[in-house]
C-alpha positions in Angstrom: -41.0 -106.3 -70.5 -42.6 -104.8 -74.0 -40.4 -103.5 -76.6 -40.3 -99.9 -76.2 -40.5 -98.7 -79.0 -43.9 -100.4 -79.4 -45.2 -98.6 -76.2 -43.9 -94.9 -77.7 -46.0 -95.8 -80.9 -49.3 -96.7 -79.6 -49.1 -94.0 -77.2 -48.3 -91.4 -79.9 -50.7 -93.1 -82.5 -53.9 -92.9 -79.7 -53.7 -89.6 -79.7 -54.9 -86.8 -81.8 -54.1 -86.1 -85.4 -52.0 -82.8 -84.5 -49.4 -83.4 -81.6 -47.8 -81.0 -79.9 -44.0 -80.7 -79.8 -44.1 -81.6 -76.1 -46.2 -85.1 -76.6 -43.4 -85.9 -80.2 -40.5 -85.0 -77.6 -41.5 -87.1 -74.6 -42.5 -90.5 -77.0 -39.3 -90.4 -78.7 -37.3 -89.6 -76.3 -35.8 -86.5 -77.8 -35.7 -82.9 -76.6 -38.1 -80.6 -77.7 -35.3 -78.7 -79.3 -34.5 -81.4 -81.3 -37.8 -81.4 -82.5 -38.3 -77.6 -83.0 -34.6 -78.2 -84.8 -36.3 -80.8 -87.4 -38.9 -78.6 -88.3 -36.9 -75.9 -88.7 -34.9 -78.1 -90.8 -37.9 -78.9 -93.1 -37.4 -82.4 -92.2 -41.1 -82.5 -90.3 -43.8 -80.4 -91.1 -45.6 -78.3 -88.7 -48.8 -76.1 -88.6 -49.2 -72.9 -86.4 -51.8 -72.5 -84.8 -51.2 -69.9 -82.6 -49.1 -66.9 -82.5 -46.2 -69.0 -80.8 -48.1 -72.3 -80.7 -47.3 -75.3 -83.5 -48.8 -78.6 -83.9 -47.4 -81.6 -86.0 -49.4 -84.4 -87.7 -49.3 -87.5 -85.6 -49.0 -90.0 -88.7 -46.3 -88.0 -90.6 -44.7 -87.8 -87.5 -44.7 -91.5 -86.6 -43.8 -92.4 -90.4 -40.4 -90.2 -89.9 -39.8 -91.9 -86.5 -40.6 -95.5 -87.6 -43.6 -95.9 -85.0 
């Protein structure tokens, strides 16, 4: 079996630059309220795009997680 860890980052590094919190959650294993938490937190940056809608930046995001 593949190192896991190596699976979550090729999955979140093929796909687009901005990720939604959904797509961080479910490739690190995390909630999304742990991710909302982090960017409340300043810890991860985080672009609205919508009224209610956020996006992250997929390499900023896999540089925090160390994917």
């Amino acid at each position: 079996m593949g190192d896991t860890s190596t699976t979550q980052a090729q999955s979140l590094r093929s796909m687009n630059e901005l990720v939604t919190v959904r797509q961080v959650a479910e490739c690190v294993q995390l909630s999304r309220a742990t991710i909302y938490n982090l960017v409340k937190d300043g810890k991860l940056r985080a672009v609205r795009v919508r009224r209610r809608t956020i996006r992250l930046n997929r390499d900023e995001v896999c540089a925090y997680f160390g994917l």
